[in-house]
C-alpha positions as CSV (number, residue, x, y, z in Angstrom):
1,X,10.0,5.8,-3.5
2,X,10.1,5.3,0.3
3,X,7.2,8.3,0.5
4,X,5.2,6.2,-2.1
5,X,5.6,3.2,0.1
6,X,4.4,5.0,2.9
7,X,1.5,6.0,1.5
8,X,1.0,2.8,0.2
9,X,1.0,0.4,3.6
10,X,-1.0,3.6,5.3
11,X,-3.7,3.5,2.6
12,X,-5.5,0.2,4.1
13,X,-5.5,2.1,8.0
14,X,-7.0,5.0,6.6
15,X,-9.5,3.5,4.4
16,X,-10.2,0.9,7.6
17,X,-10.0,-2.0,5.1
18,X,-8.2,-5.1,5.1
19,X,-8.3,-5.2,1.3
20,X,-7.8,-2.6,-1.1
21,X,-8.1,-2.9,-4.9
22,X,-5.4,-1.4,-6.7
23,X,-7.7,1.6,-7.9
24,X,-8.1,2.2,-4.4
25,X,-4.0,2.4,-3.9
26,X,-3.9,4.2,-7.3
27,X,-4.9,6.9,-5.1
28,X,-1.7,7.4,-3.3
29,X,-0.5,8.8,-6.8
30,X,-3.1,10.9,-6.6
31,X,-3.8,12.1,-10.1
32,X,-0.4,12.5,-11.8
33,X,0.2,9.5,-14.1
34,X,3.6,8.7,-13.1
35,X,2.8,8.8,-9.6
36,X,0.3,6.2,-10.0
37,X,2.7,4.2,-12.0
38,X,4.9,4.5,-9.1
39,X,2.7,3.1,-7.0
40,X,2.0,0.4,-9.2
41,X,6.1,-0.6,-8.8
42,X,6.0,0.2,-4.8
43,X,2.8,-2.3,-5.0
44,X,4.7,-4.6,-6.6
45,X,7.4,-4.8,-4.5
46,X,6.0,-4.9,-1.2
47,X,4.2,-7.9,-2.7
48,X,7.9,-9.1,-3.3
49,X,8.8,-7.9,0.4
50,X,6.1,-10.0,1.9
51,X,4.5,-7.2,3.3
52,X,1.1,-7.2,0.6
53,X,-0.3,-10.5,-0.4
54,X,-2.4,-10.7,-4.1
55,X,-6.2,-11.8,-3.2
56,X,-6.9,-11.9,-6.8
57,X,-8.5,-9.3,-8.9
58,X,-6.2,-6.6,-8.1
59,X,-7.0,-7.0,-4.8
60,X,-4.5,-6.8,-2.1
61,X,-3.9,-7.6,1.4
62,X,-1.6,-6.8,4.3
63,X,0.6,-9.6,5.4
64,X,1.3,-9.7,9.4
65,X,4.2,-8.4,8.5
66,X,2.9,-5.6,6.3
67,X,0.3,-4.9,9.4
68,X,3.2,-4.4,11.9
69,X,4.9,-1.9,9.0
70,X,1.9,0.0,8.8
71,X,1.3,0.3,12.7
72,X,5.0,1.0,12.8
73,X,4.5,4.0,10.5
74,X,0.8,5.0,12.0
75,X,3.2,5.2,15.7
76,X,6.0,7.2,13.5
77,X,3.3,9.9,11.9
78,X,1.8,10.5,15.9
């Protein structure tokens, strides 16, 4: 779960977008079904975290908290 996560939060720094549609964060499953369906649970918890906000859609955006998380881990992977 915590790899999907990673993936996740680092999807919008290396797309270089502030908001990602969930097709777009599908991709962190790649093309396994149940990794995409574990996405779709790591999605919506880190909307339950705080760290993703819903823009409608199935759009969704960092939070300033979510952006700090994903420098955190961008720092981590250097």
């Amino acid at each position: 779960m915590e790899e999907f996560r990673e993936r996740v939060l680092g999807m919008f720094e290396r797309m270089k977008k502030d908001t990602l549609d969930l097709h777009e964060l599908f991709e962190a499953g790649g093309n396994d079904p149940e990794e995409r369906l574990e996405v779709f649970y790591v999605v919506e918890g880190l909307v339950e975290e705080g760290l993703l906000e819903e823009r409608g859609q199935d759009f969704y955006a960092l939070t300033e908290e979510g952006k700090v998380a994903a420098r955190d881990l961008k720092s981590k992977e250097s």
